[in-house]
Backbone as CSV, one residue per row, in Angstrom:
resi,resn,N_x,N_y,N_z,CA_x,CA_y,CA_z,C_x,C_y,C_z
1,UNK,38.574,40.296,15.160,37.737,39.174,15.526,36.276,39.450,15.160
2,UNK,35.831,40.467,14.942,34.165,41.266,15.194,34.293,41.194,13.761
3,UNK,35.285,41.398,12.748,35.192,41.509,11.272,34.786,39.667,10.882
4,UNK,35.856,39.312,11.661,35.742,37.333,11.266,34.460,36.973,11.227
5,UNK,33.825,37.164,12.846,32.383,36.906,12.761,31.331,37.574,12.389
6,UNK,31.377,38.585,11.993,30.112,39.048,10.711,30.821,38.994,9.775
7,UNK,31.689,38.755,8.790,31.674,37.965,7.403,31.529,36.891,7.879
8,UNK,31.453,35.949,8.625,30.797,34.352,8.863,29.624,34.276,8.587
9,UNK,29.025,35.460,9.285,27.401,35.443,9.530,26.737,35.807,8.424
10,UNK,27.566,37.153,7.722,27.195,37.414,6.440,26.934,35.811,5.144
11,UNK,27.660,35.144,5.562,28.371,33.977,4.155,27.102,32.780,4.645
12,UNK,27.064,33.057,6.061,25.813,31.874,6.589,24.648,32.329,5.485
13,UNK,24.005,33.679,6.119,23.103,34.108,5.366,22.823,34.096,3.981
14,UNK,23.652,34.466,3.364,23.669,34.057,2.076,23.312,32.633,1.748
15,UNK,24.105,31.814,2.360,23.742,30.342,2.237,21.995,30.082,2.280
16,UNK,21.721,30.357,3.108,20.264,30.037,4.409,19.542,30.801,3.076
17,UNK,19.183,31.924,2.265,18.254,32.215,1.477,18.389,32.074,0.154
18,UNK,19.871,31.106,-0.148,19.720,30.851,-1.299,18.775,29.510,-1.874
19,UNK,17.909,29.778,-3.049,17.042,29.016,-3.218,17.901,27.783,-4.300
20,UNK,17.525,26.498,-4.326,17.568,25.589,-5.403,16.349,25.427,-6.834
21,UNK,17.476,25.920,-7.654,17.445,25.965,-8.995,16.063,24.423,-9.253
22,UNK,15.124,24.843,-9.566,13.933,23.470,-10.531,14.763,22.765,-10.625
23,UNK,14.859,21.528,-11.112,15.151,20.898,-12.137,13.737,20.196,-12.900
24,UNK,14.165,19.343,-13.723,13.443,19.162,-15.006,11.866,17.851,-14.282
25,UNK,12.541,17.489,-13.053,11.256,16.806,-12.379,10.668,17.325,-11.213
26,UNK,11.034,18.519,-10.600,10.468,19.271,-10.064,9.462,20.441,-10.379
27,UNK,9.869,20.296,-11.985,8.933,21.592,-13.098,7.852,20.663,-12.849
28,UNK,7.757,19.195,-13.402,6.687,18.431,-14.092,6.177,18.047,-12.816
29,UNK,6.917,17.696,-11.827,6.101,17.257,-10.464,5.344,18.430,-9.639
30,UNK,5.337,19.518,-10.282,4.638,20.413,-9.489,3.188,20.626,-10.718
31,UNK,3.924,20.582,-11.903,2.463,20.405,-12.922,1.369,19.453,-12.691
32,UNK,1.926,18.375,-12.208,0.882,17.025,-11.891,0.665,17.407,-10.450
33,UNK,1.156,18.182,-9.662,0.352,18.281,-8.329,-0.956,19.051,-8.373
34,UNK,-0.455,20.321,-9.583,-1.252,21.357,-9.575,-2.836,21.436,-10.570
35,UNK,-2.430,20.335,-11.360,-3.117,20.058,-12.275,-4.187,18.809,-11.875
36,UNK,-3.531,17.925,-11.881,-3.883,16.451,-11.661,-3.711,15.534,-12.682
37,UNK,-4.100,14.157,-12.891,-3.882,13.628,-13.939,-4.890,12.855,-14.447
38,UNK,-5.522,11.914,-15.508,-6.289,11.267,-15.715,-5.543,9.505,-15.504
39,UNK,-6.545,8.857,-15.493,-5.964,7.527,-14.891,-5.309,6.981,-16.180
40,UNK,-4.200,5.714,-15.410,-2.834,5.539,-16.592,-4.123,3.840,-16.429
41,UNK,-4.199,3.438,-17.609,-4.594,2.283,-18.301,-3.371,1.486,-18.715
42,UNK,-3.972,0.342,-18.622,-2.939,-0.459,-19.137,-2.544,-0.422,-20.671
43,UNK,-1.516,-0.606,-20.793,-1.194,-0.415,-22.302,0.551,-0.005,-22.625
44,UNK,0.590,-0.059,-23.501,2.149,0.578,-23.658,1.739,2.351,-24.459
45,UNK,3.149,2.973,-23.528,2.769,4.206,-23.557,4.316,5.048,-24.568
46,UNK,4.228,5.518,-24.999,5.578,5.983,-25.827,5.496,6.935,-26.082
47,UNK,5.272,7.808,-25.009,5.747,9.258,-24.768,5.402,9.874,-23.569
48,UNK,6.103,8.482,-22.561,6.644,9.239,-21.413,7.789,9.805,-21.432
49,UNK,8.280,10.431,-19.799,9.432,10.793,-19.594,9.960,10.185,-18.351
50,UNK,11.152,9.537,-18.567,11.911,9.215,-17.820,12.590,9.488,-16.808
51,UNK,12.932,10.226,-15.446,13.270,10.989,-14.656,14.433,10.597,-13.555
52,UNK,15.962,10.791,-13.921,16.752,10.055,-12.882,17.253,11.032,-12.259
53,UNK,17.516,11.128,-11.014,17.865,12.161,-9.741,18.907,11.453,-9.438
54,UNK,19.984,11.954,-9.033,21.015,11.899,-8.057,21.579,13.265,-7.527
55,UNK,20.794,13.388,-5.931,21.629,14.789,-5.148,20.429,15.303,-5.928
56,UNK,21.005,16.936,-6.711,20.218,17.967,-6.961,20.013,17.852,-8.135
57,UNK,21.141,17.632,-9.169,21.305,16.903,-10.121,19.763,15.820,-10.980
58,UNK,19.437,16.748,-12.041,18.254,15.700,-12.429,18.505,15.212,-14.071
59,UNK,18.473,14.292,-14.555,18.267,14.269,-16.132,16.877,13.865,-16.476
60,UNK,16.093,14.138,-17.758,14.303,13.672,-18.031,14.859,13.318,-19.730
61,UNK,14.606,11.675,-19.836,14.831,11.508,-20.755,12.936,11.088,-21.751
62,UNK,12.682,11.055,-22.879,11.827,10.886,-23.616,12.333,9.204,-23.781
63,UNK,10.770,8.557,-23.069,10.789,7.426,-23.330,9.821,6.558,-24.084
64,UNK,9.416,5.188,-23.339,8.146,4.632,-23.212,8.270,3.393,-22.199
65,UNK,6.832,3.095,-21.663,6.629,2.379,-20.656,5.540,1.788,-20.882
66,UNK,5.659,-0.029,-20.243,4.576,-1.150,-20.358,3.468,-0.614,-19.023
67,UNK,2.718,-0.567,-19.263,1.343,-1.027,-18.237,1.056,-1.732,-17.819
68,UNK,1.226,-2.613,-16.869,-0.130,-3.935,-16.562,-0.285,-4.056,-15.275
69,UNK,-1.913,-4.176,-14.913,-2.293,-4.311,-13.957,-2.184,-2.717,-12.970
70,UNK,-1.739,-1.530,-13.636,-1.820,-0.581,-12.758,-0.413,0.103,-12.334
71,UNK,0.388,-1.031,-13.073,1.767,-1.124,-12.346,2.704,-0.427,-13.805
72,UNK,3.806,-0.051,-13.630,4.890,-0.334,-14.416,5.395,-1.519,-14.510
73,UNK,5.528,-2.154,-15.585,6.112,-3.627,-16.218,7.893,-3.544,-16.548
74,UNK,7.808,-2.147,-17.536,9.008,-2.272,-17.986,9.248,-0.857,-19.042
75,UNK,10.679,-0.352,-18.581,10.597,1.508,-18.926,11.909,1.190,-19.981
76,UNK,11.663,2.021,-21.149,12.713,2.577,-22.287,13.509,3.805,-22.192
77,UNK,14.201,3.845,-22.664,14.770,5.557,-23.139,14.977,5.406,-24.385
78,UNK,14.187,6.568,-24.954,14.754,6.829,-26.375,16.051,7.060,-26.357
79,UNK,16.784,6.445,-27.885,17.779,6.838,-28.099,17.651,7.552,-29.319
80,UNK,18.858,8.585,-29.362,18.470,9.382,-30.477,18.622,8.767,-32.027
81,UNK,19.218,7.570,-32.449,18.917,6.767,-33.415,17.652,6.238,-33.765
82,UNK,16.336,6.638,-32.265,14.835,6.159,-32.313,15.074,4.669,-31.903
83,UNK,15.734,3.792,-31.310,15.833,2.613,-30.633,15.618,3.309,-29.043
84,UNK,15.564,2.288,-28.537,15.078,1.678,-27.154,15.809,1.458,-26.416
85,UNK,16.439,1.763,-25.408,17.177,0.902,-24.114,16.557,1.084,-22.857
86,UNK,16.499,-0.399,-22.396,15.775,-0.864,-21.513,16.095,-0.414,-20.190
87,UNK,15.621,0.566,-19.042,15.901,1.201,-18.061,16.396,0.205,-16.825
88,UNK,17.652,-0.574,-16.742,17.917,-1.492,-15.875,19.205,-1.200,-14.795
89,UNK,18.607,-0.859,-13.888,19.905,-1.199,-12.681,20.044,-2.106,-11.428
90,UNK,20.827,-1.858,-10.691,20.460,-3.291,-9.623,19.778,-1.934,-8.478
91,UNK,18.459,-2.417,-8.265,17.497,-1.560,-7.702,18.010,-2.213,-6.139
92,UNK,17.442,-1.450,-5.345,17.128,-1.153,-3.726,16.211,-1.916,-3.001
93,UNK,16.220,-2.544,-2.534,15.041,-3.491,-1.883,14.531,-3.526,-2.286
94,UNK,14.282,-4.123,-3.695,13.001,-4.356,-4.775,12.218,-3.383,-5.279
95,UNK,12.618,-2.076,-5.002,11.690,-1.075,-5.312,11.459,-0.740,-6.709
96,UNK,11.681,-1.804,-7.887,11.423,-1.792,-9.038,10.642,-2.750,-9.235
97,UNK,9.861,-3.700,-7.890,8.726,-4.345,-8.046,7.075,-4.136,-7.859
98,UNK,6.228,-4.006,-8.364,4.972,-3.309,-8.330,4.890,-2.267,-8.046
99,UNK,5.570,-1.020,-9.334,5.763,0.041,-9.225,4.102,0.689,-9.556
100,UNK,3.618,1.179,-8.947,2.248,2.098,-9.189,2.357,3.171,-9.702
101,UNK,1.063,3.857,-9.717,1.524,5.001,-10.644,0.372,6.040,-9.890
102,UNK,0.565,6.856,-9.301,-0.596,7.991,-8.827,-0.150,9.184,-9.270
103,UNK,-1.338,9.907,-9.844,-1.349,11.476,-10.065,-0.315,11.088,-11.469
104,UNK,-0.516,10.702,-12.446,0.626,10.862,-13.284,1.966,10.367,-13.059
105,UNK,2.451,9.986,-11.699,3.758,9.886,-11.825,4.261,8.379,-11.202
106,UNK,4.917,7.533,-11.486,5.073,6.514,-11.091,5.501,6.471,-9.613
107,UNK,5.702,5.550,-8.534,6.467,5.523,-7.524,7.887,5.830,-7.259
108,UNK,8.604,6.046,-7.150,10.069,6.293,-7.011,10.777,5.169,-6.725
109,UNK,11.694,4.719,-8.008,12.214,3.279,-7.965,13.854,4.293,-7.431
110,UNK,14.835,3.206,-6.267,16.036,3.785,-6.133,17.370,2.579,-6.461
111,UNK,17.972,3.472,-6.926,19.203,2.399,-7.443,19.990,1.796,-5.936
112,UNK,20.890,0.739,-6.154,21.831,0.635,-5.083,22.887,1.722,-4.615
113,UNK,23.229,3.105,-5.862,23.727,3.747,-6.098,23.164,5.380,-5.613
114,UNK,21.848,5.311,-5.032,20.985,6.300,-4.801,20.499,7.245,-5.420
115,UNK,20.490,6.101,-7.163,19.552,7.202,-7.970,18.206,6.725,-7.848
116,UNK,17.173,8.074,-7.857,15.852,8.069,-7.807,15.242,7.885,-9.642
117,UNK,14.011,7.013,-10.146,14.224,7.204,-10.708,12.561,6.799,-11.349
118,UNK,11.544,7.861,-11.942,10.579,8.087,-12.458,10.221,8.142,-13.288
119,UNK,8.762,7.411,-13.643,8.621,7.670,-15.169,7.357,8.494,-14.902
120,UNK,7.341,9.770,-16.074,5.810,10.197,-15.814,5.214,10.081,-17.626
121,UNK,3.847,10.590,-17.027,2.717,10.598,-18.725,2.446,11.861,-18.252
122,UNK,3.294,12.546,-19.522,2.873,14.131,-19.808,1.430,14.472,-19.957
123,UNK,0.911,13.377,-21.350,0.468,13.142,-22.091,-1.097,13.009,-21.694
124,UNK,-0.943,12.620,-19.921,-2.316,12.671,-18.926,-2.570,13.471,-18.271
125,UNK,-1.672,14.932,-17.968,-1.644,15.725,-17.194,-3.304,16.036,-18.101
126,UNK,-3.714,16.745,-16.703,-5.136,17.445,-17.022,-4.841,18.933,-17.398
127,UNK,-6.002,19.406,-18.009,-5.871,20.401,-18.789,-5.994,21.427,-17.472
128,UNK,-5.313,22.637,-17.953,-5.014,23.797,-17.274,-6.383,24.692,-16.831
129,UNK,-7.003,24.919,-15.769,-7.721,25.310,-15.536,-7.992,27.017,-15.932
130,UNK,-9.118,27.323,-16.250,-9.083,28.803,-16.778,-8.961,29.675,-15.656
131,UNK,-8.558,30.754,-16.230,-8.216,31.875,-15.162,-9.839,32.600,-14.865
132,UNK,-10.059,33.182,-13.249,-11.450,33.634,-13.153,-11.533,34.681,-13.491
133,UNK,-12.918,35.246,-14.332,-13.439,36.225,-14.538,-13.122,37.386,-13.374
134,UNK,-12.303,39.078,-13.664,-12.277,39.691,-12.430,-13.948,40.632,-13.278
135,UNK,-14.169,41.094,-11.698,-15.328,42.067,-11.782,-14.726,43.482,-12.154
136,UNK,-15.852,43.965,-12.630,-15.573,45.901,-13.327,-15.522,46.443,-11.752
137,UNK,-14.104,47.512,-11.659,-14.376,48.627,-10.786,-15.608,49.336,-10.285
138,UNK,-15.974,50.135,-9.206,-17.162,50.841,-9.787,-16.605,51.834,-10.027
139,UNK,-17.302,52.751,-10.982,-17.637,54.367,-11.069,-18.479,54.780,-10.062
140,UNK,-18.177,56.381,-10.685,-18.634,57.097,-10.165,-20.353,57.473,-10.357
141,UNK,-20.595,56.885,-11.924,-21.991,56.987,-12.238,-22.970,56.520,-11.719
């Protein structure tokens, strides 16, 4: 019985400090936290990235996205022929209506299906801040 419950406890533990693996919008969403971004203008943009989550599970596809008014209008995915398909599902309480965009990354639109799903501008991330000057040891002189 004393063997059952410490291999239980052992298999808990293991569980409890195992960490989750990045994925491909957790790399870029920690770049735009750490960085910041410059403001998204209106315009059409064609070389964002596309970002759909379901669970842990992430895919980042190379897209492009309309601007107006501040908002997302309307998101692509490249296809690898270089055509376009139009990013459409039956969204969640409208949350594919006056999508904003802060820090680089759009709002989080969710499917009926409970995919999450983001567009960011690489392309605005701010530049990488320099590393600081360290000072000389002293000597002995």
């Amino acid at each position: 019985m004393k063997k059952i419950i410490l291999l239980g406890a052992f298999f808990l533990s293991l569980n409890a400090f195992a960490q989750e693996e990045p994925n491909c919008y957790t790399k870029w969403a920690e770049k735009f936290d750490t960085r910041g971004a410059d403001e998204i203008k209106d315009g059409v943009y064609e070389d964002v990235i596309i970002s759909s989550r379901q669970g842990k599970r992430a895919v980042c596809y190379n897209g492009k996205a309309i601007v107006n008014n501040g908002t997302i209008v309307k998101a692509y995915i490249l296809l690898v022929d270089g055509s376009y398909d139009e990013v459409r599902r039956t969204w969640q309480n409208g949350s594919d209506k006056n999508v904003s965009i802060e820090n680089g990354i759009s709002k989080t639109m969710t499917s009926v299906y409970g995919e999450s799903v983001n567009i960011l501008f690489p392309k605005k991330l701010k530049p990488k801040k320099a590393n600081p000057s360290l000072a000389a040891e002293p000597t002995d002189e």
